[in-house]
N, C-alpha and C positions, 0 to 999 in steps of 0.2 A: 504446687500451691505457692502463692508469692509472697516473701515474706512481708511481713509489717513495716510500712514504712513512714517514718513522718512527713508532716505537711508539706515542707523545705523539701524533701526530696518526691516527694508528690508531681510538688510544682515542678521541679528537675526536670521529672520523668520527661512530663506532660511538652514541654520550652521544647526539649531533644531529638522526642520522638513522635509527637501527636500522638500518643499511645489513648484509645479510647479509652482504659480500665483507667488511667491517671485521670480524665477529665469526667469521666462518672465516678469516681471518687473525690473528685473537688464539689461537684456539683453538689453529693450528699454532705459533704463540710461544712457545707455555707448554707445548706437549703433554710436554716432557721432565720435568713437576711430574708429570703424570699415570705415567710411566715409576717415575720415584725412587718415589711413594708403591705404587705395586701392587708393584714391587718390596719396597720394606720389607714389606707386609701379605703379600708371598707368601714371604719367607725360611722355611724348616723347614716351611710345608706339603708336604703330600705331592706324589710325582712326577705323580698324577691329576690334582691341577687344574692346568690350563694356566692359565703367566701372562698368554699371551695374552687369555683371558677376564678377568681383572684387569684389565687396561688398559683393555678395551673396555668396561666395567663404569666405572672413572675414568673415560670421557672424558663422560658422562652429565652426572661431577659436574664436570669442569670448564666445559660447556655452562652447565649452571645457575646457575655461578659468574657467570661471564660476561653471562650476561642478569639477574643480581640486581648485581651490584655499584655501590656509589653511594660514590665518592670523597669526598663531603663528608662520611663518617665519620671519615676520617682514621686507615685502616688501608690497608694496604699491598694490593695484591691477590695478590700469593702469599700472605700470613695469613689475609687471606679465603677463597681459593682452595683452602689445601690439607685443610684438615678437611670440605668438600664431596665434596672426588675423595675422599677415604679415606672416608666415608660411603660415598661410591655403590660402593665397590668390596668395602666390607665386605658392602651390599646383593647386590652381586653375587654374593659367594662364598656368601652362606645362601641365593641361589635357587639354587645348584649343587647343594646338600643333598648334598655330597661328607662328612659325618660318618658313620660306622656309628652305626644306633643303638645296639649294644652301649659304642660309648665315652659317647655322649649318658647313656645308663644309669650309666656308670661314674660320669660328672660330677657326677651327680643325688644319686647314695649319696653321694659323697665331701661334697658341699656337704649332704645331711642330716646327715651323721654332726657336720658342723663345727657345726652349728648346736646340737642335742643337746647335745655335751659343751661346748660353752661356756657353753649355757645350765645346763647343772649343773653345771659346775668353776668357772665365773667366769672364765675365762682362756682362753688361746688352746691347743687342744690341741698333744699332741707328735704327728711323726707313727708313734710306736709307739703312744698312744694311739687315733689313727685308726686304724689298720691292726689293732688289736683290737679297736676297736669293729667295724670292717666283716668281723671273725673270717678275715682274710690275714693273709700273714705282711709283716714289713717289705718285704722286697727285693720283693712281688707289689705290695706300698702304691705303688712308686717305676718300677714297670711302668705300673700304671695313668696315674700321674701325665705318664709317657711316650705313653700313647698320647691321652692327653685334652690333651697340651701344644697341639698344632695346632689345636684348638677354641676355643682363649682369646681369639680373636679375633672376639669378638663385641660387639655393643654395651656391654658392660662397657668392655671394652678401650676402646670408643669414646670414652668416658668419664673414662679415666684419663688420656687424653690431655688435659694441664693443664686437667684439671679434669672437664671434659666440653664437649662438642663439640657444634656445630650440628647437625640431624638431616639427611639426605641426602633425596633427595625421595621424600617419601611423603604428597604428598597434601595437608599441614596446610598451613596459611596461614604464611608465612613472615615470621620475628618477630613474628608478633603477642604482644599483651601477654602471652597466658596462656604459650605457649611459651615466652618469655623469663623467665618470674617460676617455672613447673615445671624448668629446665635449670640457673638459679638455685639453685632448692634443691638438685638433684643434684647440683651442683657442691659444694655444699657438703657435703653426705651425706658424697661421696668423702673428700674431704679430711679430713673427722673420722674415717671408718669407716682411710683410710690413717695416720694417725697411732698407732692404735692396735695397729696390726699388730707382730708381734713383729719386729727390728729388721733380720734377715736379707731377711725378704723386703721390709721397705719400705725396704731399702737395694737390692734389686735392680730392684725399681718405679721406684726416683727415679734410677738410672743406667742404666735402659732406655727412660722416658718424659722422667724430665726433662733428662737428657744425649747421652739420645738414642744410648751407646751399644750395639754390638750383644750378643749371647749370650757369644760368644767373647771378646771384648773384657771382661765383666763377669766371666766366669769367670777372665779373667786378673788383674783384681783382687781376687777371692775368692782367689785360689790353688785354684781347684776347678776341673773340667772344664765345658765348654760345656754337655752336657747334664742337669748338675746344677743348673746355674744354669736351664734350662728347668724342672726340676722345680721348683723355689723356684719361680719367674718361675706357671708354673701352680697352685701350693699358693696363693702371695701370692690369685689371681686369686678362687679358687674360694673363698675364705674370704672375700673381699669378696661376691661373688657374694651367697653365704649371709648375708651381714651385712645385705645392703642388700635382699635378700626377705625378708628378717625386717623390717625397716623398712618394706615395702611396696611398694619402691621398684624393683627387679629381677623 
């Protein structure tokens, strides 16, 4: 039997030997990283997808985590750690293809229309301007907005997470130069295509990513309801979306 060992020599083990029992022991350590983040990525989706697949979806990327991490960068390994599990779990949720295409359709209008009348106003449209262009009326503007909120959680999103985020596993060679100088620029894209955004939604952007807190919590600071601030919170998104395919880049 082995004796009890702590984390610090856990990790030891694991650095020395590749010892599977070290790294199925880290992976139980941390698995509550994997819990919190499918958690956050599964708030306000619908009752269909089970969080269960979320989890099982993170724990890929906490595996991965784990057999990439090299402490002599001098990042913590929950930092390293948790933008992998949220990768693999966002992977997870688009091999579910739990979207109707009817909303995928909805997304697509609503981010042409954005693109269109910016490119002929110069400015960021209103959404009575959108909701004319797309010939609805307001209140059907802010339904659609409703049912395409649960979709936002795509690699955009990935993205907006300070800044953008390492890619979860698919295949590419991990940090190599071109990946790190391409996620570079994207990082950069974001942040100028977010500064531009009219003030409401990149005020709900930077108190849902960069403070991290939730819908309700954001709506209490608007003075607005929860599901208003998903409408903003999805307008913000899908106007980036448009910004950054129009760049090329999406």
């Amino acid at each position: 039997m082995r004796r009890e060992l702590d984390l610090e020599q856990i990790w030891q083990r694991w650095f020395d030997r590749k010892d599977p029992w070290a790294r199925d022991r880290l992976i139980v350590h941390y698995s509550p990283l994997v819990k919190f983040v499918a958690g956050r990525v599964g708030a306000g989706l619908p009752n269909s997808v089970d969080p269960g697949d979320l989890v099982s979806a993170g724990v890929f990327g906490l595996i991965d985590a784990v057999e990439r991490f090299d402490p002599e960068r001098g990042v913590k390994f929950e930092t390293f750690a948790v933008p992998r599990i949220r990768g693999a779990v966002f992977d997870g949720l688009r091999s579910l293809d739990w979207v109707p295409r009817s909303v995928r359709s909805r997304a697509r209008e609503v981010e042409g229309a954005f693109t269109e009348l910016e490119g002929r106003m110069g400015r960021a449209p209103t959404d009575e301007e959108l909701a004319t262009h797309l010939k609805i009326s307001q209140p059907e503007f802010q339904k659609w907005l409703t049912s395409i909120a649960s979709t936002t959680v795509g690699p955009l999103d990935r993205a907006l997470v300070a800044g953008a985020e390492p890619r979860a596993l698919s295949g590419d060679v991990p940090d190599s130069p071109a990946m790190v100088v391409e996620e570079g620029e994207v990082r950069r894209l974001v942040k100028v295509e977010v500064r531009r955004l009219p003030e409401r939604e990149k005020l709900v952007l930077s108190l849902y990513y960069d403070e991290g807190l939730t819908l309700a919590e954001i709506g209490s600071v608007l003075g607005v309801t929860e599901s208003r601030v998903s409408q903003i919170h999805t307008k913000a998104v899908l106007h980036l979306r448009a910004r950054l395919s129009a760049s090329g880049v999406a």
